[in-house]
C-alpha positions, 0 to 999 in steps of 0.5 A: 707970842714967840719971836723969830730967832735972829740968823746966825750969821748975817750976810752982809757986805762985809760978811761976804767980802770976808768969804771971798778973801778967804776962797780967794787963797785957794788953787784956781777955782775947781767949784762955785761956792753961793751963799744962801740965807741958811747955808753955804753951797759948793757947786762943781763948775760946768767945765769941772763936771765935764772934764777930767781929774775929778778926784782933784775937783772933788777934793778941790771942793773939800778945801772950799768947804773947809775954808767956808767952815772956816769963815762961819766960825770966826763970823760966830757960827756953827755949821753941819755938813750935808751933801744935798743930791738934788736932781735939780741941781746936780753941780750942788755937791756939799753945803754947810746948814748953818747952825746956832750962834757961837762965839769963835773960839782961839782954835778958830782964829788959828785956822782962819789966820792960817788960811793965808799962810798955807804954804808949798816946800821951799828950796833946800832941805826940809827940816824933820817934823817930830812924830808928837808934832805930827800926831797932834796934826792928825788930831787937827781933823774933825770931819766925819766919816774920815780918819788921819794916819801918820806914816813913816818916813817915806822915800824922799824922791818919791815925796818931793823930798817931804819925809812926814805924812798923814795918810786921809782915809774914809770908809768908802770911796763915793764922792762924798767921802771924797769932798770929805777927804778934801776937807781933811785935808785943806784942814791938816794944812791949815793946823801945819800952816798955824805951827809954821810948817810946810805942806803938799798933797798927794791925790790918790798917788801910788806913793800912798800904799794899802791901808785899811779903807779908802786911801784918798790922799796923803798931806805930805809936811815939812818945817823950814829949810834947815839953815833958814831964817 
């Protein structure tokens, strides 16, 4: 007789409550993240879909995305993005399927503790980023159908004074690719946030430039103030 397979993860209270702590980090709430047995879901909010800065919501609901990845792994799962398209439920625009088990690796933990350290720039003058730092933050995104490109130094005034950035391509512009993007990024900020640096994003600014691709935004990243403690 086969035995039915234990859920990878367990909702349980204290399951839940470590969710909603980590969402809780984020911007005010741009969408709606609901827990299913075998998935989580992320929803546009009623006054979201109906409003404008959409390519801000969307990517609003790519950090809720990652951050729920986030949160599977350290409660001891995998999980596969999919984007349902249900005619019955419109506002669903991502969701994570819950795969099989697996223990959370130091990666994992890096990007969950991060989840409270992802900060804006701080006053005085940012510290350079080395272009082999900034390599292996682009390396950081795992997101499918999405690519990062470090640029050159920018113009300081048109950057807030951040002179790193990583460019967030996707291969088309539907708006899938633009929770993706969103994703990439929240992700980008959480590996800045591990090695103690500053972040900013740029939604489709001019500031970005042509590339090949859609170019969704630019995370832009600096280390602490020179002179800081």
């Amino acid at each position: 007789m086969t035995g039915v397979a234990e859920p990878a993860v367990r909702w349980n209270r204290s399951a839940r409550a470590v969710l909603v702590d980590a969402l809780s980090r984020l911007p005010a709430a741009a969408c709606i993240v609901e827990v299913q047995p075998d998935e989580v879901t992320v929803a546009l909010t009623s006054s979201s879909r109906h409003g404008r800065g959409a390519d801000r919501e969307l990517a609003a609901c790519g950090a809720a995305l990652s951050t729920a990845r986030v949160v599977l792994r350290v409660l001891g799962a995998r999980s596969r993005v999919r984007f349902p398209h249900d005619p019955d439920r419109p506002d669903v625009v991502a969701a994570l399927r819950v795969r099989e088990p697996a223990p959370a690796t130091d990666r994992d933990w890096a990007r969950y503790s991060a989840l409270r350290r992802i900060t804006g720039p701080a006053p005085g003058t940012p510290a350079p980023v080395d272009t082999e730092v900034l390599a292996a933050l682009a390396r950081e995104n795992d997101w499918p159908r999405t690519r990062v490109v470090p640029l050159p130094p920018g113009e300081p005034r048109a950057l807030r004074g951040f002179g790193a950035r990583l460019l967030v391509v996707t291969n088309g512009d539907t708006v899938d690719e633009q929770i993706l993007a969103g994703a990439a990024c929240h992700t980008l900020r959480l590996a800045a946030a591990a090695h103690g640096l500053k972040t900013a994003v740029l939604i489709r600014s001019a500031a970005i430039g042509p590339h090949a691709g859609v170019a969704q935004a630019v995370v832009l990243v600096a280390g602490p103030p020179e002179g800081a403690a």
